[in-house]
DRENDO-1510 file (C-alpha; in Angstrom, 1 decimal, always signed):
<recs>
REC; n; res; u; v; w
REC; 1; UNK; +11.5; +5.0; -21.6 .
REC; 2; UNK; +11.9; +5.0; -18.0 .
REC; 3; UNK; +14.7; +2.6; -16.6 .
REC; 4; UNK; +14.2; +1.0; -13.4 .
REC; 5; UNK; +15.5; -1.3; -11.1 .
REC; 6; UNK; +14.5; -3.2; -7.8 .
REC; 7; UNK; +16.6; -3.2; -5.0 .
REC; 8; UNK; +15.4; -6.9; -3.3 .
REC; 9; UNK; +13.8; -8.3; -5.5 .
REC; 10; UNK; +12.9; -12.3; -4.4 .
REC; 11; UNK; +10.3; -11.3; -2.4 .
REC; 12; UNK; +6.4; -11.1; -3.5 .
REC; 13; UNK; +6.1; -7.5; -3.8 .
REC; 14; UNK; +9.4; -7.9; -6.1 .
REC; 15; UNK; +7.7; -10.7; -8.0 .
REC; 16; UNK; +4.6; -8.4; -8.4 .
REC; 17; UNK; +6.2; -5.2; -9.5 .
REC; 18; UNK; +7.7; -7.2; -12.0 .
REC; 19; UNK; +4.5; -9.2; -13.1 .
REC; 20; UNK; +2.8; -5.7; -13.5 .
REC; 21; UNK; +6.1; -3.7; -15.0 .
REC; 22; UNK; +5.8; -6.4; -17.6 .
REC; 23; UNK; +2.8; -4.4; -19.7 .
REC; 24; UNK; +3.7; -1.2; -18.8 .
REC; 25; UNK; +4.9; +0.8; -22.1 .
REC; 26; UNK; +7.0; +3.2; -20.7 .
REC; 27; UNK; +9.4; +1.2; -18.3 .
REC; 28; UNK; +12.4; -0.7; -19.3 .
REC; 29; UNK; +13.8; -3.0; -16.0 .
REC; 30; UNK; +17.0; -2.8; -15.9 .
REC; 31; UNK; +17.9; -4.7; -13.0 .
REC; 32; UNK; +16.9; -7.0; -9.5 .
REC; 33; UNK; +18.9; -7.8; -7.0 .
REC; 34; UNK; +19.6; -10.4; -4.2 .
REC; 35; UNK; +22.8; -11.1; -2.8 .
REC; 36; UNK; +21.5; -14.3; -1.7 .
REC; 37; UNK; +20.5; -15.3; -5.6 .
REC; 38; UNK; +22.8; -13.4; -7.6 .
REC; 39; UNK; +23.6; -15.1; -11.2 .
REC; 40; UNK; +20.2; -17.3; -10.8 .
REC; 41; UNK; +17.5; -16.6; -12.9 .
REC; 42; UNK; +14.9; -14.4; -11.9 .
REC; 43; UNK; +12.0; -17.0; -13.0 .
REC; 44; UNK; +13.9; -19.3; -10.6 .
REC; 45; UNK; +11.8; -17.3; -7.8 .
REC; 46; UNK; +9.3; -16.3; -9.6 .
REC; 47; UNK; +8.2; -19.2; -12.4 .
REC; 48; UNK; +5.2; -17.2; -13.4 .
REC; 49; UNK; +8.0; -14.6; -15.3 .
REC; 50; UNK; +9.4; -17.7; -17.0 .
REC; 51; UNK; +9.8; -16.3; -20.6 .
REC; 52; UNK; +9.1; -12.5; -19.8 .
REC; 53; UNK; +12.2; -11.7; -18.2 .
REC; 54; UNK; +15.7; -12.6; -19.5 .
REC; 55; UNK; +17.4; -11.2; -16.3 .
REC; 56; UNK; +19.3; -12.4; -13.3 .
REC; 57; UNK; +19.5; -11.2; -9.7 .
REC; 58; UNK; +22.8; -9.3; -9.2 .
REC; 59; UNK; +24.4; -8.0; -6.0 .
REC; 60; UNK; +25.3; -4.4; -6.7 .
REC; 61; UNK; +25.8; -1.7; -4.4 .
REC; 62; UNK; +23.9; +1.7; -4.7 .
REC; 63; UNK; +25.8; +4.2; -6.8 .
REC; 64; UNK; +26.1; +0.7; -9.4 .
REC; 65; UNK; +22.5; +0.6; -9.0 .
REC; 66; UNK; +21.7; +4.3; -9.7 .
REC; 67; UNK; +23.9; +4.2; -12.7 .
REC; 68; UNK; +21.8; +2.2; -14.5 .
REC; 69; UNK; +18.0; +3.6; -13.5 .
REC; 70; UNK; +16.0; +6.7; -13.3 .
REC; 71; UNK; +13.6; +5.4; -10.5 .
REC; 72; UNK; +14.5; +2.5; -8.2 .
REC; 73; UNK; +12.1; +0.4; -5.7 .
REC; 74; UNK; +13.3; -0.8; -2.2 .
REC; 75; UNK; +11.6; -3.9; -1.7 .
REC; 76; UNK; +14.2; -4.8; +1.2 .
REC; 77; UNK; +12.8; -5.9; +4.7 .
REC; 78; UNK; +12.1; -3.1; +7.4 .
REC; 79; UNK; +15.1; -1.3; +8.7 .
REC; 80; UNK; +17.4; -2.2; +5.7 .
REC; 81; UNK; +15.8; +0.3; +3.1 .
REC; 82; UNK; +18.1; +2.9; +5.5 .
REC; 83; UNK; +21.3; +1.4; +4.4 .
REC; 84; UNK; +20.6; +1.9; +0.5 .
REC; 85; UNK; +18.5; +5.3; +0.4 .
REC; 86; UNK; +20.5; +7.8; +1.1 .
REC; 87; UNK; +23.7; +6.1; -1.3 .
REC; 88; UNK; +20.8; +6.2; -4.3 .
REC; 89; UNK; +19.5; +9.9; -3.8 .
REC; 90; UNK; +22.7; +11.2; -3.4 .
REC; 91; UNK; +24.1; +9.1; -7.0 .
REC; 92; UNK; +20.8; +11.2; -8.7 .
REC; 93; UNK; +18.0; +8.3; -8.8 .
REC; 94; UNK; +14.8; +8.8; -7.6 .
REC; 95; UNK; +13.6; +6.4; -4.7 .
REC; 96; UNK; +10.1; +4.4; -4.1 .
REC; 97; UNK; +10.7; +2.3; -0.7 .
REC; 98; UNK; +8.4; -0.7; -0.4 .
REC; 99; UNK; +9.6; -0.7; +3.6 .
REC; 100; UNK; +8.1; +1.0; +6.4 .
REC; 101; UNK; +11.8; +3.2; +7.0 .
REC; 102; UNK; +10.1; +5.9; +5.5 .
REC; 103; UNK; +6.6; +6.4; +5.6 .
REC; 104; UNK; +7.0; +8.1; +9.4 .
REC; 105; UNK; +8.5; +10.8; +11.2 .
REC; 106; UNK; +11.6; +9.4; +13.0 .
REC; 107; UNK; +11.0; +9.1; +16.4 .
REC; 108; UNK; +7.4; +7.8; +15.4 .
REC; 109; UNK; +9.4; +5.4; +13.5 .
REC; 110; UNK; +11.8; +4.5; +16.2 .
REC; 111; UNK; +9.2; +4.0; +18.8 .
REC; 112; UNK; +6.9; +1.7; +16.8 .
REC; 113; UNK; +10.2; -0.2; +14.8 .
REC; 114; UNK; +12.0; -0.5; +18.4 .
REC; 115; UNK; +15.2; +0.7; +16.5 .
REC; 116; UNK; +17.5; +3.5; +15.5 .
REC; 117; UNK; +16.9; +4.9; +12.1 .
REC; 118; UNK; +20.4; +5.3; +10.7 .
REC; 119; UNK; +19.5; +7.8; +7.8 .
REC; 120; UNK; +16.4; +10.3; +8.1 .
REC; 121; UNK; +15.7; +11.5; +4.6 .
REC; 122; UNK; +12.7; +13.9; +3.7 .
REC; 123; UNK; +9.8; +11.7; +2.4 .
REC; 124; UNK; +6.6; +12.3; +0.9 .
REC; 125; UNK; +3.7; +9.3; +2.2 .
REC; 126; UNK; +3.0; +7.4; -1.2 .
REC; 127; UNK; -0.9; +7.7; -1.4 .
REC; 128; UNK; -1.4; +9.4; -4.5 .
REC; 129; UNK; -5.0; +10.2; -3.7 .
REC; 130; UNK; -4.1; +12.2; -0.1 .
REC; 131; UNK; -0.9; +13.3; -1.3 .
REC; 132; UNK; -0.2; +14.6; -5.5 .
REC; 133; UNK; +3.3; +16.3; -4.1 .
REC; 134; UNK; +4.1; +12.6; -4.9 .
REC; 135; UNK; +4.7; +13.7; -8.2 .
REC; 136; UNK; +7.9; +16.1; -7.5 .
REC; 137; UNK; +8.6; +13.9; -5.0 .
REC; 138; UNK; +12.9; +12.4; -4.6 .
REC; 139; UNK; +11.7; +9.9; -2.3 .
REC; 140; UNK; +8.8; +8.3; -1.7 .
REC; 141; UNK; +7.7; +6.1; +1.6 .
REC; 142; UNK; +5.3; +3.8; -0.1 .
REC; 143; UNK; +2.4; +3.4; +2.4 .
REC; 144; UNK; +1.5; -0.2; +4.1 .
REC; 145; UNK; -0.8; -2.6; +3.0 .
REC; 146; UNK; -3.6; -2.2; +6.1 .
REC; 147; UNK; -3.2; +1.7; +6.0 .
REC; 148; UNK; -4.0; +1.8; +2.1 .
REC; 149; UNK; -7.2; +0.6; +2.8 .
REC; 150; UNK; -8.4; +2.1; +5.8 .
REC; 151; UNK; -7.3; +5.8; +5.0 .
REC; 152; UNK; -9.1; +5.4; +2.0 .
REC; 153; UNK; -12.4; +4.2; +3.6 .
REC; 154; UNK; -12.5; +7.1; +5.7 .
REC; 155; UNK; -10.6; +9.9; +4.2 .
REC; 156; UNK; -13.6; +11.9; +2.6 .
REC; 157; UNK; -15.7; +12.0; +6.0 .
REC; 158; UNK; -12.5; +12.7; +7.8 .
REC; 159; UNK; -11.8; +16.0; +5.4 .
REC; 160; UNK; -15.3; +16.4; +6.2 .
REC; 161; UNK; -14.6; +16.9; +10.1 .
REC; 162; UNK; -17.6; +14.7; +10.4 .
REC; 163; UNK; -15.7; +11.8; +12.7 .
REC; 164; UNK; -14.9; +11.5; +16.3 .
REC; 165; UNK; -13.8; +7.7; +16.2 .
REC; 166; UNK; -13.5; +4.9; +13.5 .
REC; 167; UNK; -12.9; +1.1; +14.8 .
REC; 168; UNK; -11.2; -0.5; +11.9 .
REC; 169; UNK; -11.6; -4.5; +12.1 .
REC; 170; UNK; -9.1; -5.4; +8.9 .
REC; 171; UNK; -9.1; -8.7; +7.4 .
REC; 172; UNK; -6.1; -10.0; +5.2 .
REC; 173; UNK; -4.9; -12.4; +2.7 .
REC; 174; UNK; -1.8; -14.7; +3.8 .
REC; 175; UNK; +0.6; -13.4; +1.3 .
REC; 176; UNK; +0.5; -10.1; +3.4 .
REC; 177; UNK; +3.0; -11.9; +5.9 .
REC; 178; UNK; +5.5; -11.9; +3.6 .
REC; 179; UNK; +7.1; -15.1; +1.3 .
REC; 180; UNK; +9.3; -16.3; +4.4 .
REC; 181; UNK; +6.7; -18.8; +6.0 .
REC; 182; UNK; +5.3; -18.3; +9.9 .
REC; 183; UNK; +3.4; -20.1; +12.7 .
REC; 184; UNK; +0.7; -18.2; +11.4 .
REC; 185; UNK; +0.7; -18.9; +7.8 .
REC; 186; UNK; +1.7; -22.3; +7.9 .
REC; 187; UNK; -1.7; -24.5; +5.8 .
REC; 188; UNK; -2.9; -26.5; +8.6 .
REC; 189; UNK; -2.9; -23.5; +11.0 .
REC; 190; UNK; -4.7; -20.8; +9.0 .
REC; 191; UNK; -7.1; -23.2; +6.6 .
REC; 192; UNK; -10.6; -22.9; +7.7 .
REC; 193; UNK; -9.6; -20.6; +10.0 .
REC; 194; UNK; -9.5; -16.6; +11.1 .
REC; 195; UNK; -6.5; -15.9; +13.1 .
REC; 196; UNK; -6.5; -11.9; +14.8 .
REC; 197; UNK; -2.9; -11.0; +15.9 .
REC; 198; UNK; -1.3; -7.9; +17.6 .
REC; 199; UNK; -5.0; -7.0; +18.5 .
REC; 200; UNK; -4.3; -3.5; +19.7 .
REC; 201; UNK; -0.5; -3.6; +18.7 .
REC; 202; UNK; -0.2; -3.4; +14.9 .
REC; 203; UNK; +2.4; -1.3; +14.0 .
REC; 204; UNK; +0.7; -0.2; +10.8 .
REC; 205; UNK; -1.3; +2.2; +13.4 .
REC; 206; UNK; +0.7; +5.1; +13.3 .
REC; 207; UNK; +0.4; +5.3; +9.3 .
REC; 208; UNK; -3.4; +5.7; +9.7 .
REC; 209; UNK; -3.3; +7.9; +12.7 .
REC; 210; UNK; -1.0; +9.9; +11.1 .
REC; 211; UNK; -2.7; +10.5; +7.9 .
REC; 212; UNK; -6.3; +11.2; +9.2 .
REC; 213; UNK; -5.3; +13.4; +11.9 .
REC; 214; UNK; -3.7; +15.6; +9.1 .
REC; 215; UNK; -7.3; +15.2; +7.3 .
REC; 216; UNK; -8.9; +15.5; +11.0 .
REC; 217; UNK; -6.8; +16.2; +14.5 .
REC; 218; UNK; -8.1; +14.7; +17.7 .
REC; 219; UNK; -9.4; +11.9; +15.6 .
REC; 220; UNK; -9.7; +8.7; +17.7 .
REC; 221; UNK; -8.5; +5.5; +15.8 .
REC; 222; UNK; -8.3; +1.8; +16.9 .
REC; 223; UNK; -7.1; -0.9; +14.7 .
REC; 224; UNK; -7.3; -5.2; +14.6 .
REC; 225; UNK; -6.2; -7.2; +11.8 .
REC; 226; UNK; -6.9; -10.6; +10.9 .
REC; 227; UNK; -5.3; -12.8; +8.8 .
REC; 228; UNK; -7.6; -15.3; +6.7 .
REC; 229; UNK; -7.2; -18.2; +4.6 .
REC; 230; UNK; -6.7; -16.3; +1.3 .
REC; 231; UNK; -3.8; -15.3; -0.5 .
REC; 232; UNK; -4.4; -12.4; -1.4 .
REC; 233; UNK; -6.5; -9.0; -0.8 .
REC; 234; UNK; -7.8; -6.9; +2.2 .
REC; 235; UNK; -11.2; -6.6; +3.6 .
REC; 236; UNK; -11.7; -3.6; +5.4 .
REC; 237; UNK; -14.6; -2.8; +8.1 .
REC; 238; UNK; -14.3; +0.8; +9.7 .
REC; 239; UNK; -17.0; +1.7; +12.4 .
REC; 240; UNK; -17.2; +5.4; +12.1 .
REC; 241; UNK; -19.1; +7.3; +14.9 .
REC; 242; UNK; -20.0; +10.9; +14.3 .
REC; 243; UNK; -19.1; +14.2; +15.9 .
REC; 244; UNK; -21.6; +15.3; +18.0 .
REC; 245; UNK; -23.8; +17.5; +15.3 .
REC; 246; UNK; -22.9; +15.3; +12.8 .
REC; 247; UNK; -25.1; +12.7; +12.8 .
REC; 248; UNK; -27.7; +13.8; +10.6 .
REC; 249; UNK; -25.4; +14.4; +7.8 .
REC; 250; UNK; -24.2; +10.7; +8.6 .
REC; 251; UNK; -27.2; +9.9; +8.2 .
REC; 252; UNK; -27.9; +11.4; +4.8 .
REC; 253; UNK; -27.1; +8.3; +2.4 .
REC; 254; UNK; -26.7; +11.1; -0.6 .
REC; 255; UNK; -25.2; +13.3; +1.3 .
REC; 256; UNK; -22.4; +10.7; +2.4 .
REC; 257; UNK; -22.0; +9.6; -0.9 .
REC; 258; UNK; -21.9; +13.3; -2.6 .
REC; 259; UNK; -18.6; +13.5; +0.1 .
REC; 260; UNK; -17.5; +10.6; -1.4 .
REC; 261; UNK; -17.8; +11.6; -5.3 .
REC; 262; UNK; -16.3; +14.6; -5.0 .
REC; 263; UNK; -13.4; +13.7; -2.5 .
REC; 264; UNK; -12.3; +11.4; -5.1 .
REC; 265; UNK; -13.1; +12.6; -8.4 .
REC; 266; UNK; -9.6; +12.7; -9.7 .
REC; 267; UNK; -9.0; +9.6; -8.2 .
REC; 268; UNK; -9.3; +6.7; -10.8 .
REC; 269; UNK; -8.7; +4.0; -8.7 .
REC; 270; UNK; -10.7; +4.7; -5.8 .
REC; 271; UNK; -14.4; +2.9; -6.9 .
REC; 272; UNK; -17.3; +3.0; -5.3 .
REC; 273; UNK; -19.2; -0.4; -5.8 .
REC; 274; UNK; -22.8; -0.6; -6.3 .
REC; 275; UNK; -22.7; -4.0; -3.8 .
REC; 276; UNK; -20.1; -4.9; -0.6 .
REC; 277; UNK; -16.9; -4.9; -2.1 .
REC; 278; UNK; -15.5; -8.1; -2.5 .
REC; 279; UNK; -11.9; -9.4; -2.3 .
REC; 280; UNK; -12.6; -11.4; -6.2 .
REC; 281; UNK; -13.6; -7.2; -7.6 .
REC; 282; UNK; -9.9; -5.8; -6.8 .
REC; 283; UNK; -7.6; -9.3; -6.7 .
REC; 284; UNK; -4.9; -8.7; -9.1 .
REC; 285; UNK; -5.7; -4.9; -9.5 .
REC; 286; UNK; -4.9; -1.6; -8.4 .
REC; 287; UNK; -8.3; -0.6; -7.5 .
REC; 288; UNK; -9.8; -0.2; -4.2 .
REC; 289; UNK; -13.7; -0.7; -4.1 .
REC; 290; UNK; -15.7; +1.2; -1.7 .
REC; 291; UNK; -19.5; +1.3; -0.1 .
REC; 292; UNK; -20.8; +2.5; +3.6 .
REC; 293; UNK; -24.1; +1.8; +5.2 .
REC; 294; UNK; -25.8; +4.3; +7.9 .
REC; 295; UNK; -27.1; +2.7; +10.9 .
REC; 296; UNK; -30.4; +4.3; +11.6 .
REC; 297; UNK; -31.4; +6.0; +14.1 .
REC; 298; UNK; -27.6; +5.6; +15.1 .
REC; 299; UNK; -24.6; +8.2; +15.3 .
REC; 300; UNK; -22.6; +5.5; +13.3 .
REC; 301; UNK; -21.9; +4.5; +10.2 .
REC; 302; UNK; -20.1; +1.4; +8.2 .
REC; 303; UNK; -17.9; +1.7; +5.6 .
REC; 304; UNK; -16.4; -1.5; +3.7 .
REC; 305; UNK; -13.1; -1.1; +1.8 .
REC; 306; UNK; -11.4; -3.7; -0.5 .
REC; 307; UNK; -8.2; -3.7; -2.3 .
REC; 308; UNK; -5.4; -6.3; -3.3 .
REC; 309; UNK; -2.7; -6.4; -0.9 .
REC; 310; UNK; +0.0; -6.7; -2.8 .
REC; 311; UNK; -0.8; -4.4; -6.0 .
REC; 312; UNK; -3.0; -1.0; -4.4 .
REC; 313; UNK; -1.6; -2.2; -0.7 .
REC; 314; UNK; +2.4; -2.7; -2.1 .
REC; 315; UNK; +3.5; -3.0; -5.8 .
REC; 316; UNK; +0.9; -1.3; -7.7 .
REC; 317; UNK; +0.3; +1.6; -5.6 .
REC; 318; UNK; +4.6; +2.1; -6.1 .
REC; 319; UNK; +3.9; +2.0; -9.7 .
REC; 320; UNK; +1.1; +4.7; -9.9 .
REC; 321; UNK; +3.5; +6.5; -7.8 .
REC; 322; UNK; +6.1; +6.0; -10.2 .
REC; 323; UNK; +4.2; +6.8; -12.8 .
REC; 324; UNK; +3.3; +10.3; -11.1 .
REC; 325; UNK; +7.0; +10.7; -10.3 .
REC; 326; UNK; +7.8; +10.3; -14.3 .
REC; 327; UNK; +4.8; +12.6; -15.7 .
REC; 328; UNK; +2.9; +9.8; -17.4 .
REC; 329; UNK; -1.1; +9.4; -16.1 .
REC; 330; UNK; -1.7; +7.6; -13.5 .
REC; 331; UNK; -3.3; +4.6; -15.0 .
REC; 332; UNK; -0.5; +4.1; -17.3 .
REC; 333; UNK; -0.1; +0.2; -17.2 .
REC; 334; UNK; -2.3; -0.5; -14.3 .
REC; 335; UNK; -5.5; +0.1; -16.1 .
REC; 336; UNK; -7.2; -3.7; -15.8 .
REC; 337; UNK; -9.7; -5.2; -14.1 .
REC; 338; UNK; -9.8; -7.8; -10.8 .
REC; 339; UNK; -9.1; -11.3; -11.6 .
REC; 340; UNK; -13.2; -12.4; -10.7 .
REC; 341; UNK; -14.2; -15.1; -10.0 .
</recs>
């Protein structure tokens, strides 16, 4: 069994490692934290674990932490993750940060955060299908939620060095904003309602740049989000515009979708759907559902990604990681279907 705890653990990717941890056969959880909650119940925050889980949120420090777990997920907020890293690698447990503190190089990091990262550690980007070094991997920089699904929507026809420039338009469930509630998430704001924000600002941009120009350089990227009036998933729209030559192969539906199939053929949770994806295929799962459309007599074409937020774009991505990091198959307790309808 692999013992493993969650460092922050009140938050919704804490709830949702846990809900999908629950199943798995080879993980025993050995502890949650929150200084804030420690001695409450676990189910006090999360109700749906009522029953599951007999624990309670402790406030531990690091090496008391690493004593107890082979593998340990940071689910604290952004620029906290620093403070407990370092302290768990060097007491011998392996690290999967939930956080953005280290999915980028540091001055990347410092420049999109607008703070000083106070402990640079090597760490490998957390997509499992871009990067299988996951696997030997001490620390792992779990990648965002928008990036998850717009690498994967373009990652085959960037290896192919058939892009110049993809416009992502990127639209997300509320529970991507976190469980402390906002302007923005508040009901009578976002129902019946699309709200874009940090139109050209997002600072999940650097993750996508920085992963396609290692696929493609000089590849041109621009990003919006949206947050919609679901709780959950992602819908992603990239506009992809060929390099010049490439627009016949663009073109070429079987062609596109040979790129595709063989980009991602050891890639189990990468699907590509028969229809548009839709947010009610992948809610609840680990998969991200895939499909593109040529324009005709065009040099673009559209290509539609979907994936749950919180499991492929947060806790169940960590998990597949985990499982990499531990030498079990991917799919070990993640192999289940989106919750449709």
């Amino acid at each position: 069994m692999i013992d493993v705890g969650i460092i922050g653990g009140s938050g919704y990717t804490g709830g949702e490692l846990l809900r999908l941890l629950a199943n798995h056969p080879e993980v025993d959880v050995k502890l949650v934290t929150s200084r804030k909650l420690s001695g409450k119940p676990v189910s006090l925050v999360h109700p749906h674990l009522k029953s599951i889980y007999a624990l309670n949120f402790e406030a531990l420090n690091a090496k008391e932490a690493a004593e107890r777990c082979d593998i340990i997920f940071t689910g604290v907020p952004h620029g906290t993750a620093m403070d407990w890293v370092p302290d768990l690698l060097d007491a011998g447990t392996r690290v999967i940060d939930l956080s953005s503190d280290y999915r980028l190089p540091v001055d990347v990091f410092e420049k999109t955060y607008g703070m000083k990262h106070r402990a640079p550690r090597d760490a490998i980007f957390g997509l499992p299908e871009l990067h299988s070094e996951v696997a030997e991997a001490k620390l792992i920089g779990n990648p965002g939620c928008y990036p998850t699904g717009a690498i994967l929507a373009l990652a085959p026809l960037a290896h192919a060095g058939l892009v110049d420039r993809v416009v992502y338009d990127s639209k997300s469930g509320i529970s991507g904003a976190g469980i402390e509630p906002t302007e923005t998430s508040h009901y009578p704001n976002m129902s019946q309602n699309v709200i874009p924000y940090k139109i050209t600002t997002h600072r999940h941009v650097p993750e996508i740049k920085q992963e396609l120009g290692l696929l493609s350089p000089g590849i041109k990227v621009n990003f919006t989000p949206h947050v919609i009036p679901s709780v959950r998933g992602i819908l992603t729209t990239a506009h992809v515009f060929a390099k010049e030559g490439a627009e016949t192969t663009l073109q070429d539906r079987e062609a596109v979708a040979r790129i595709y199939r063989d980009f991602y053929k050891d890639a189990p949770f990468v699907r590509m759907a028969d229809v548009v994806p839709r947010l009610g295929a992948v809610r609840g799962s680990n998969f991200c559902d895939i499909s593109f459309e040529p324009e005709k007599g065009s040099d673009r074409i559209v290509v539609v990604s979907a994936i749950d937020n919180l499991v492929k774009g947060a806790s169940g991505q960590a998990i597949q990681n985990m499982n990499l990091m531990a030498g079990l198959d991917q799919r070990t307790g993640l192999w289940f279907p989106g919750m449709a309808p």
